[in-house]
CHARMM internal coordinates of N, CA and C (Angstrom, degrees):
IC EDIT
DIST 1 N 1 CA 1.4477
DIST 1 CA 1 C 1.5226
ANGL 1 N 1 CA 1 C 107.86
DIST 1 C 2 N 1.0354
ANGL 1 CA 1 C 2 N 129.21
DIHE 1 N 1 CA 1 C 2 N 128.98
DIST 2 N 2 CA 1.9528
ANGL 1 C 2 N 2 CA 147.04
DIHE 1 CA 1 C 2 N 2 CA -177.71
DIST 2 CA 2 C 1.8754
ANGL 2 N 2 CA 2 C 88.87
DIHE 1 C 2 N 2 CA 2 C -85.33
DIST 2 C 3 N 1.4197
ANGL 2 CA 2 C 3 N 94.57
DIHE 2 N 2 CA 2 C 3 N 140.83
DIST 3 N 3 CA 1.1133
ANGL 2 C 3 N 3 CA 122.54
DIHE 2 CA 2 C 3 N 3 CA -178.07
DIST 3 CA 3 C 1.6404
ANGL 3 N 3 CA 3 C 106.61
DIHE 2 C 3 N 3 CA 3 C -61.79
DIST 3 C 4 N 1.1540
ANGL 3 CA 3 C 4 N 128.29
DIHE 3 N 3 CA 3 C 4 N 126.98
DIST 4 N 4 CA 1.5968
ANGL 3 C 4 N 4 CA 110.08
DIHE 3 CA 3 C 4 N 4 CA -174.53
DIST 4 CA 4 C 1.5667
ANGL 4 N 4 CA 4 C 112.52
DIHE 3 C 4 N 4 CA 4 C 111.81
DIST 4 C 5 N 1.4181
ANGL 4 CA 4 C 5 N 103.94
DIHE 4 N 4 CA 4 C 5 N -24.80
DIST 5 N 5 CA 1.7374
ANGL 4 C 5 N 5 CA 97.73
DIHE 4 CA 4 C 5 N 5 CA -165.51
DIST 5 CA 5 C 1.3693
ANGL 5 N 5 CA 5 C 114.00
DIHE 4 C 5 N 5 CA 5 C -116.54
DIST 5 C 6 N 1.5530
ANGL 5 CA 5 C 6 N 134.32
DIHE 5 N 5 CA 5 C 6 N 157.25
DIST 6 N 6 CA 1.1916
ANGL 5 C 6 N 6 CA 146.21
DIHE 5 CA 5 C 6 N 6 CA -171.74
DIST 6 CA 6 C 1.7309
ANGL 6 N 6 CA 6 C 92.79
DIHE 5 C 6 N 6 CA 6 C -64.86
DIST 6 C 7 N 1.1313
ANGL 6 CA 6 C 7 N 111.37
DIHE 6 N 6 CA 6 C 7 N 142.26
DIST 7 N 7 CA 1.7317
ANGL 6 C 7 N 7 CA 105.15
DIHE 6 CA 6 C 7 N 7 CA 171.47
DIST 7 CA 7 C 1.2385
ANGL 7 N 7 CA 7 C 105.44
DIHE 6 C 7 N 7 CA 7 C -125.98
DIST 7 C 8 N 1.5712
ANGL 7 CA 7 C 8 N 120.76
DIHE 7 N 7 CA 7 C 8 N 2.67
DIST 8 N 8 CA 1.7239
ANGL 7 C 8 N 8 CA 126.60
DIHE 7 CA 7 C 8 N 8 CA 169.94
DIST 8 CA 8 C 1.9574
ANGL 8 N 8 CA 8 C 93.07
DIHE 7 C 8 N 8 CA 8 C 150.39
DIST 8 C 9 N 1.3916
ANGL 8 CA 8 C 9 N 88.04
DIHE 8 N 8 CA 8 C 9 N -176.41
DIST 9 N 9 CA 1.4121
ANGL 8 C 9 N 9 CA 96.10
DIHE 8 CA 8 C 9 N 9 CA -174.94
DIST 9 CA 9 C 1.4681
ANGL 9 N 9 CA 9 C 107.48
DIHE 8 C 9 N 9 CA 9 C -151.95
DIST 9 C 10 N 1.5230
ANGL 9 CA 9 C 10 N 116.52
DIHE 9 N 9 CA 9 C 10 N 179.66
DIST 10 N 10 CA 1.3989
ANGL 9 C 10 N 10 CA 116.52
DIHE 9 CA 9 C 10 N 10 CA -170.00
DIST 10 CA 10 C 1.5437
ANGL 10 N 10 CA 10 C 105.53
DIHE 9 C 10 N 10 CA 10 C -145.45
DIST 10 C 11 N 1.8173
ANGL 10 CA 10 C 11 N 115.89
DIHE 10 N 10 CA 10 C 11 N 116.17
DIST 11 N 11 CA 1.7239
ANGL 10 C 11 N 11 CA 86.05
DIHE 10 CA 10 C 11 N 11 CA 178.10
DIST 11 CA 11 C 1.3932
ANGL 11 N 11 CA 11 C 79.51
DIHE 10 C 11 N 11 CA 11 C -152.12
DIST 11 C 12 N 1.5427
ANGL 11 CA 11 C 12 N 107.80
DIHE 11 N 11 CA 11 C 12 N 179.08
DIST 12 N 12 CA 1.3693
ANGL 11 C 12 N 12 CA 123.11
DIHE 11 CA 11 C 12 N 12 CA -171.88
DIST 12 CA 12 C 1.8250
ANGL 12 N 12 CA 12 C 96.39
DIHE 11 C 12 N 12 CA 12 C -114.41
DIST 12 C 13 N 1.2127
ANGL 12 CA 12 C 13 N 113.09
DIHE 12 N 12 CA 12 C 13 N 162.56
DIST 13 N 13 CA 1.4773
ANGL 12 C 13 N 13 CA 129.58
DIHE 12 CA 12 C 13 N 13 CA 159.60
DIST 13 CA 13 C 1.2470
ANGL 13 N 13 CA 13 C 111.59
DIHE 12 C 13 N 13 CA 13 C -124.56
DIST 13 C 14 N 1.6927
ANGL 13 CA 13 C 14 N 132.81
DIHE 13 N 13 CA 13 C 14 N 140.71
DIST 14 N 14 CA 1.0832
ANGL 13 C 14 N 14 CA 138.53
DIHE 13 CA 13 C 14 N 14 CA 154.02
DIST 14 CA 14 C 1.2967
ANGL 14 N 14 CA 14 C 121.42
DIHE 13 C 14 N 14 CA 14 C -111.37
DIST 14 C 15 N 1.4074
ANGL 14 CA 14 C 15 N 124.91
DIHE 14 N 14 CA 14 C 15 N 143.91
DIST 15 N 15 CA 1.4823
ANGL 14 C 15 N 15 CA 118.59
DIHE 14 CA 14 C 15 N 15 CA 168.03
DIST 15 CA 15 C 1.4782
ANGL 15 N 15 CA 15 C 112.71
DIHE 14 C 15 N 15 CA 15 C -110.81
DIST 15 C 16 N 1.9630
ANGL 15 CA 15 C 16 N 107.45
DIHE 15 N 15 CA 15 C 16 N 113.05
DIST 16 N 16 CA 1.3802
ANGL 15 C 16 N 16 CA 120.40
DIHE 15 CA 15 C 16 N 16 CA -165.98
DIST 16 CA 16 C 1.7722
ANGL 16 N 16 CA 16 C 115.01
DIHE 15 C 16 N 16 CA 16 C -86.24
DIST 16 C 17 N 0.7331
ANGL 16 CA 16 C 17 N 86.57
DIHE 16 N 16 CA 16 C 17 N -5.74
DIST 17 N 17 CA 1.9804
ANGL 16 C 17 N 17 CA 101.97
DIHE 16 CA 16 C 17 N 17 CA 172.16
DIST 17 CA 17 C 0.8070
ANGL 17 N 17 CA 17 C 141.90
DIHE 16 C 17 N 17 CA 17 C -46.06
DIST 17 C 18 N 1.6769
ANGL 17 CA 17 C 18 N 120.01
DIHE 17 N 17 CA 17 C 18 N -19.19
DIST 18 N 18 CA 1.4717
ANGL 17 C 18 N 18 CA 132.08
DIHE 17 CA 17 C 18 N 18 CA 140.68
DIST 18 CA 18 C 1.5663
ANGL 18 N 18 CA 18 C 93.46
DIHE 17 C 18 N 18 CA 18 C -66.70
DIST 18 C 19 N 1.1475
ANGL 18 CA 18 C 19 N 121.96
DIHE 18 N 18 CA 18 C 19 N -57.52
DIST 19 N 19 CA 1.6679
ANGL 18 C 19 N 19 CA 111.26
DIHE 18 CA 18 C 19 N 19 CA -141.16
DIST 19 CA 19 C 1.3920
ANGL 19 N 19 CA 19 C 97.27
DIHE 18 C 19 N 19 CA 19 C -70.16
DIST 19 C 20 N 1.5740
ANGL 19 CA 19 C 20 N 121.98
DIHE 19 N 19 CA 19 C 20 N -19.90
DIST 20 N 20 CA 1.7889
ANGL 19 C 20 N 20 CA 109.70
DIHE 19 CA 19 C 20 N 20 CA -165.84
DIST 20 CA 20 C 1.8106
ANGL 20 N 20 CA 20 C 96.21
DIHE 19 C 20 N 20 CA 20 C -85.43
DIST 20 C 21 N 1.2300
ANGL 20 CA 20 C 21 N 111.41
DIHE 20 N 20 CA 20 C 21 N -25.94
DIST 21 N 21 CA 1.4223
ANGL 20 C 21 N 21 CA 118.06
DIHE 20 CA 20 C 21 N 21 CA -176.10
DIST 21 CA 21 C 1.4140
ANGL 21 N 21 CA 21 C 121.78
DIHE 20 C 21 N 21 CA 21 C -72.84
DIST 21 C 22 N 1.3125
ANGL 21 CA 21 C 22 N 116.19
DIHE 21 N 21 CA 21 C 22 N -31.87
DIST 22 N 22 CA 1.4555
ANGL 21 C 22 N 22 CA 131.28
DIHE 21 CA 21 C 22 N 22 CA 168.36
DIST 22 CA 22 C 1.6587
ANGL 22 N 22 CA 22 C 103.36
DIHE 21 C 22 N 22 CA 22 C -84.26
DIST 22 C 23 N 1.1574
ANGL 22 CA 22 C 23 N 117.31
DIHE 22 N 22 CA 22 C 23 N -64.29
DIST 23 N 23 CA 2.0112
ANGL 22 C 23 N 23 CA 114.75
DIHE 22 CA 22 C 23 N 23 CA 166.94
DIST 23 CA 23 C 1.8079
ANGL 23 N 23 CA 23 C 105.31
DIHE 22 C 23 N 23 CA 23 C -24.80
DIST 23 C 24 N 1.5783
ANGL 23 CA 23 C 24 N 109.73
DIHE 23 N 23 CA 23 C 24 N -52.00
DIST 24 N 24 CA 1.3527
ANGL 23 C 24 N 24 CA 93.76
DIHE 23 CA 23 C 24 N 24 CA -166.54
DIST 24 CA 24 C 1.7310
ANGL 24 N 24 CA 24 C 106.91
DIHE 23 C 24 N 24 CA 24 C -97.94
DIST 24 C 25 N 1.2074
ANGL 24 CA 24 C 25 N 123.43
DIHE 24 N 24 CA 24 C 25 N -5.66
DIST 25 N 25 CA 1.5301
ANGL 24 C 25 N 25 CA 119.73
DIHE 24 CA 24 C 25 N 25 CA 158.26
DIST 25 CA 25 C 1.8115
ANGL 25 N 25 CA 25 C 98.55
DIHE 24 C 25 N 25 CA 25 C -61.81
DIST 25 C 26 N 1.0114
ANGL 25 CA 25 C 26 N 135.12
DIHE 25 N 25 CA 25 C 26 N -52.12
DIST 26 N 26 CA 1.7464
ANGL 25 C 26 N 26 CA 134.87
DIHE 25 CA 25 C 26 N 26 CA -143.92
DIST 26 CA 26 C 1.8523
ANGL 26 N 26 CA 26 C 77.02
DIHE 25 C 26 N 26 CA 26 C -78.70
DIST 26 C 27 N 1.0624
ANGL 26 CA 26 C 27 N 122.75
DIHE 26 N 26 CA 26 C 27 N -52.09
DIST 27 N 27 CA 1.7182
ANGL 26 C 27 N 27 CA 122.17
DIHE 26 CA 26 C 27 N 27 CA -163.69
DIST 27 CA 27 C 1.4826
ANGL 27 N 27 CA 27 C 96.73
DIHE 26 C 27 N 27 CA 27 C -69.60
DIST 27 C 28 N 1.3416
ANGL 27 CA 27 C 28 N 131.26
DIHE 27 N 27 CA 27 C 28 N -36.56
DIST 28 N 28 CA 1.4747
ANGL 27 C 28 N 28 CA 117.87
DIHE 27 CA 27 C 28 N 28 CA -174.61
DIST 28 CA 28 C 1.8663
ANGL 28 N 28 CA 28 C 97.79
DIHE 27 C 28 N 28 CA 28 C -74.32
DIST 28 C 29 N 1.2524
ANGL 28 CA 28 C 29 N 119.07
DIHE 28 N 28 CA 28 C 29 N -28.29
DIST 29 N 29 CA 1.8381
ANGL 28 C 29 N 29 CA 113.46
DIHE 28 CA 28 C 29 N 29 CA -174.18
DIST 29 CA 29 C 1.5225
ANGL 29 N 29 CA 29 C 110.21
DIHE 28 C 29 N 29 CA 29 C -71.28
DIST 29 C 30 N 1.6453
ANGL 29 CA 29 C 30 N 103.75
DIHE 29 N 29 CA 29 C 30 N -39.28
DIST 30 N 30 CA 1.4105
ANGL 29 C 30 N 30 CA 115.07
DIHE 29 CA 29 C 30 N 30 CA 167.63
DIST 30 CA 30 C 1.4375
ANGL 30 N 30 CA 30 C 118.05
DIHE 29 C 30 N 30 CA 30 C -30.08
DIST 30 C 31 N 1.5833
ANGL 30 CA 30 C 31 N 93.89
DIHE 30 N 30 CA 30 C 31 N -64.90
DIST 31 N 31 CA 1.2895
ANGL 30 C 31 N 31 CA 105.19
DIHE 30 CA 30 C 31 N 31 CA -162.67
DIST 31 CA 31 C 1.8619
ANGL 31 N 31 CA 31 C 115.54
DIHE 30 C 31 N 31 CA 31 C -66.53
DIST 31 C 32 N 1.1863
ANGL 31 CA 31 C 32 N 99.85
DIHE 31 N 31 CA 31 C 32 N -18.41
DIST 32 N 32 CA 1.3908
ANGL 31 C 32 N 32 CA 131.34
DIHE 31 CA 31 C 32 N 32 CA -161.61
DIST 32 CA 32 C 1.7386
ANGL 32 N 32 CA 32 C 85.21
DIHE 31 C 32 N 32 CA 32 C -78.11
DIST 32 C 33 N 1.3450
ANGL 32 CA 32 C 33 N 117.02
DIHE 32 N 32 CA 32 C 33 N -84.34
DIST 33 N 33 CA 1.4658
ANGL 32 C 33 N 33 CA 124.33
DIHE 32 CA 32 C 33 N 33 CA 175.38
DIST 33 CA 33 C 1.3502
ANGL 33 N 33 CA 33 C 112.81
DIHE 32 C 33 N 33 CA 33 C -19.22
DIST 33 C 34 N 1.2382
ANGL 33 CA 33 C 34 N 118.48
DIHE 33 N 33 CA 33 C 34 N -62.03
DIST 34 N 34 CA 1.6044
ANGL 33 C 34 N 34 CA 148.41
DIHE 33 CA 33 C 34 N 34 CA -173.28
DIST 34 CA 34 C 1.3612
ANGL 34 N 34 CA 34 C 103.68
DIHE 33 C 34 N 34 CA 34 C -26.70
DIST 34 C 35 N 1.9247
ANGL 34 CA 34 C 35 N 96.92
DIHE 34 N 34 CA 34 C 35 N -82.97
DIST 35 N 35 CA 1.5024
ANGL 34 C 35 N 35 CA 111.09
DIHE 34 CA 34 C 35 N 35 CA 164.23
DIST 35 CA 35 C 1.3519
ANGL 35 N 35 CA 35 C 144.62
DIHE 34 C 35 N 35 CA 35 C -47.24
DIST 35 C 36 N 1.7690
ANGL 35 CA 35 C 36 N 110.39
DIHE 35 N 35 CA 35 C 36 N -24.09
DIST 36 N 36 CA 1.1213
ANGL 35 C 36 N 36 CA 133.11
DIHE 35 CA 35 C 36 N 36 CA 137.85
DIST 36 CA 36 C 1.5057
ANGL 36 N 36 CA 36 C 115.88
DIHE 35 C 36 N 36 CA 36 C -36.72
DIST 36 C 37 N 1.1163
ANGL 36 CA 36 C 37 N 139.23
DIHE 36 N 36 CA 36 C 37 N -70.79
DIST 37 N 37 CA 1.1588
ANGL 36 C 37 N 37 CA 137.07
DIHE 36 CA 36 C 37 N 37 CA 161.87
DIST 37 CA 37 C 1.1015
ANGL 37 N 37 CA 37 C 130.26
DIHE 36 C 37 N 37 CA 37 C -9.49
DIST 37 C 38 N 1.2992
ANGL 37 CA 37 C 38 N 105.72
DIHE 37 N 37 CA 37 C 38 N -61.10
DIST 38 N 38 CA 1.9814
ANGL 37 C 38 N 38 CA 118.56
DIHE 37 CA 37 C 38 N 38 CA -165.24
DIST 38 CA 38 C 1.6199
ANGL 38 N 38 CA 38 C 103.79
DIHE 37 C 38 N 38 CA 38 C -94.56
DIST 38 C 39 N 1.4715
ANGL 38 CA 38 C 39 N 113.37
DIHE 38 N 38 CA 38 C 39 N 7.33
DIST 39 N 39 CA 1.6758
ANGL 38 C 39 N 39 CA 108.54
DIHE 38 CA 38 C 39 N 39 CA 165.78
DIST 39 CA 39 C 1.0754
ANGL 39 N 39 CA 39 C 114.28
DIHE 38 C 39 N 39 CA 39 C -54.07
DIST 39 C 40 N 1.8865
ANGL 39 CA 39 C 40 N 131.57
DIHE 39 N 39 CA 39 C 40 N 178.99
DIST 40 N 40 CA 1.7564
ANGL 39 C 40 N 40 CA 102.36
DIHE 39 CA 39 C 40 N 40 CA 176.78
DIST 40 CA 40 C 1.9487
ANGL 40 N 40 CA 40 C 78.86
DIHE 39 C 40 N 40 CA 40 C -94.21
DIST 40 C 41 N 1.2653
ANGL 40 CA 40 C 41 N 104.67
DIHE 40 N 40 CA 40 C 41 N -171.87
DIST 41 N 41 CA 1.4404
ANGL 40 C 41 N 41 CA 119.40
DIHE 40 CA 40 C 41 N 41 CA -179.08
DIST 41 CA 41 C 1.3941
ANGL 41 N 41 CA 41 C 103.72
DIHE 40 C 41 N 41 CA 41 C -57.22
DIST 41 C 42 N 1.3826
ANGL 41 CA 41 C 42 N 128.88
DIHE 41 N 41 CA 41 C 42 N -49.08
DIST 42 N 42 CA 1.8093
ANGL 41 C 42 N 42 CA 109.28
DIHE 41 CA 41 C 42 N 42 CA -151.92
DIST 42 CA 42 C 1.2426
ANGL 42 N 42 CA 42 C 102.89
DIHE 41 C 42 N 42 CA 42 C -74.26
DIST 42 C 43 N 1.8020
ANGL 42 CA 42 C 43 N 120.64
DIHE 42 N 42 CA 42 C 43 N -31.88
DIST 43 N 43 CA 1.3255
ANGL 42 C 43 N 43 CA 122.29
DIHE 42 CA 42 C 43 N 43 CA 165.42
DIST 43 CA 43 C 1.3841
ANGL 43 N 43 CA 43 C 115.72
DIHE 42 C 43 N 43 CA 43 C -51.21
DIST 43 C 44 N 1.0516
ANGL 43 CA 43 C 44 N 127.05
DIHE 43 N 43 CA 43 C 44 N -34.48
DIST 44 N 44 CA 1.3059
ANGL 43 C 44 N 44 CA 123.28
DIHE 43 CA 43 C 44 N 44 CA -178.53
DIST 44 CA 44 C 1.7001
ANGL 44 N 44 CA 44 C 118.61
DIHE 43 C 44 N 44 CA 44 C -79.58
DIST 44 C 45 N 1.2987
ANGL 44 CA 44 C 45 N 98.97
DIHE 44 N 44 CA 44 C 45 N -43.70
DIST 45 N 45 CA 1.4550
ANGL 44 C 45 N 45 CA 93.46
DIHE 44 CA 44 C 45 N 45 CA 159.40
DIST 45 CA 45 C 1.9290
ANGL 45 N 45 CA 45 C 123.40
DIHE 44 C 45 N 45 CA 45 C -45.16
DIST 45 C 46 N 1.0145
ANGL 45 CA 45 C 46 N 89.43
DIHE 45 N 45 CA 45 C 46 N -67.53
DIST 46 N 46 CA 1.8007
ANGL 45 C 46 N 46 CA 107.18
DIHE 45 CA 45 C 46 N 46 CA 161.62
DIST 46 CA 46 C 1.3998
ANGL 46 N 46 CA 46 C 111.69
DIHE 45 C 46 N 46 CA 46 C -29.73
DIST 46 C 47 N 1.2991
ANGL 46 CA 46 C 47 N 121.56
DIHE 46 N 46 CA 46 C 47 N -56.70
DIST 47 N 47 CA 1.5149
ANGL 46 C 47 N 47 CA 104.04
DIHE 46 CA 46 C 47 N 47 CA -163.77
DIST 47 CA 47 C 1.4572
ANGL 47 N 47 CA 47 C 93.17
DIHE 46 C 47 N 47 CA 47 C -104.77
DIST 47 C 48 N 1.7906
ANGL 47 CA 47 C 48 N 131.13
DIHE 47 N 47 CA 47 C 48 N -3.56
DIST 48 N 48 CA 1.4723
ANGL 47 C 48 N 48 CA 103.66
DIHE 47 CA 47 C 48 N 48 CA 158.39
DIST 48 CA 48 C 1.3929
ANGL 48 N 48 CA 48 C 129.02
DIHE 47 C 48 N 48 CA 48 C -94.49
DIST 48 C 49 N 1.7922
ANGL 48 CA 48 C 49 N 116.74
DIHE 48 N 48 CA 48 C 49 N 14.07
DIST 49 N 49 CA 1.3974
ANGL 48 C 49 N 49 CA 141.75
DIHE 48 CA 48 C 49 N 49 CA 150.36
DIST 49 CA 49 C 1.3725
ANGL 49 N 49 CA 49 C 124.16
DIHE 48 C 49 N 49 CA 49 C -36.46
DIST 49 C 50 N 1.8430
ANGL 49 CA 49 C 50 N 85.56
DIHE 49 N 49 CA 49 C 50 N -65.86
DIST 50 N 50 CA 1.5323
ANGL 49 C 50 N 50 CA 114.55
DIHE 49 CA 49 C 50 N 50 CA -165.01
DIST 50 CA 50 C 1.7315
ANGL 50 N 50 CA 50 C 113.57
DIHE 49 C 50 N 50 CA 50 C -91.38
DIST 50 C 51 N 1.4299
ANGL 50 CA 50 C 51 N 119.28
DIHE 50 N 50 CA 50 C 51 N 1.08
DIST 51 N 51 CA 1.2039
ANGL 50 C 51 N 51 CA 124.36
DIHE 50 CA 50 C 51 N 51 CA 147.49
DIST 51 CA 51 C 1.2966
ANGL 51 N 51 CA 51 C 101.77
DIHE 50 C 51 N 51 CA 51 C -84.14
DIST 51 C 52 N 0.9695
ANGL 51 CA 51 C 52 N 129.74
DIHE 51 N 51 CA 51 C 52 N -71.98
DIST 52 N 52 CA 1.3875
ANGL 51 C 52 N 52 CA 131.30
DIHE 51 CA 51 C 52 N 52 CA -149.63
DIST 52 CA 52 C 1.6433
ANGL 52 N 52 CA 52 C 112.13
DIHE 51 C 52 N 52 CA 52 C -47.76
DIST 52 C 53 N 1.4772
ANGL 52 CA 52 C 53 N 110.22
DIHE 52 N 52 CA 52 C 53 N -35.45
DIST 53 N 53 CA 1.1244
ANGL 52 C 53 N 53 CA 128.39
DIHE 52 CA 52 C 53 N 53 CA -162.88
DIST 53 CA 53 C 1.6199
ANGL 53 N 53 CA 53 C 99.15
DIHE 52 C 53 N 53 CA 53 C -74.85
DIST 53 C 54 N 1.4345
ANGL 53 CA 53 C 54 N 109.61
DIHE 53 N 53 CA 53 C 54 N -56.43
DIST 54 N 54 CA 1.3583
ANGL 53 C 54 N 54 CA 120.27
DIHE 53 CA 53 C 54 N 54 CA 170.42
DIST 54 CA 54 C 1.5520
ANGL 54 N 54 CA 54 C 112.56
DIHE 53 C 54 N 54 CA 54 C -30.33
DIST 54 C 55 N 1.2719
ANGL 54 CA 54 C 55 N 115.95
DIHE 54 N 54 CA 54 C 55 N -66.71
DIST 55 N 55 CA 1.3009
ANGL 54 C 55 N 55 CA 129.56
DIHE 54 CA 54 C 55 N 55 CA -165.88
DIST 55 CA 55 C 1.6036
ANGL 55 N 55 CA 55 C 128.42
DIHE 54 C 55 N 55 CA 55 C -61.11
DIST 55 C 56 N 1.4752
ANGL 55 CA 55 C 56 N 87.95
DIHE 55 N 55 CA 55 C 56 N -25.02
DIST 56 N 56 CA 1.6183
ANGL 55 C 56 N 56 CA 97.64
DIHE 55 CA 55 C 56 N 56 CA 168.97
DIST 56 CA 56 C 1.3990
ANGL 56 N 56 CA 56 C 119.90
DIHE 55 C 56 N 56 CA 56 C -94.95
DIST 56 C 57 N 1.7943
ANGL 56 CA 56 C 57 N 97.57
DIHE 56 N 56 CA 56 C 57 N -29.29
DIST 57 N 57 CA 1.8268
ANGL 56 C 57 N 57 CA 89.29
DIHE 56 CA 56 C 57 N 57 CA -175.87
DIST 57 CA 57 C 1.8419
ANGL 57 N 57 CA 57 C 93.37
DIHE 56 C 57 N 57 CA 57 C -87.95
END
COOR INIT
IC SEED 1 N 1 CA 1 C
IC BUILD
């Protein structure tokens, strides 16, 4: 190898494509929760009924 020159190199690759796909599922539930929030209460009761209910039957 000459003084001055690349004589090889060393690097890694990752593939982030699960992680950007799951990052932006967790940010769409976020957001989901969020809005959940600012329902008034009886609505909220209501739609944590009608999950809940779902999920067991």
């Amino acid at each position: 190898m000459s003084a001055g020159r690349v004589g090889g190199f060393i690097g890694t690759v990752l593939d982030v494509t699960e992680f950007r796909t799951a990052a932006s599922s967790l940010a769409e539930r976020e957001r989901l929760l969020w809005s959940l929030l600012d329902v008034p209460e009886a609505e909220r009761q209501l739609l944590c009924y009608e999950c809940h209910d779902g999920l067991i039957q």
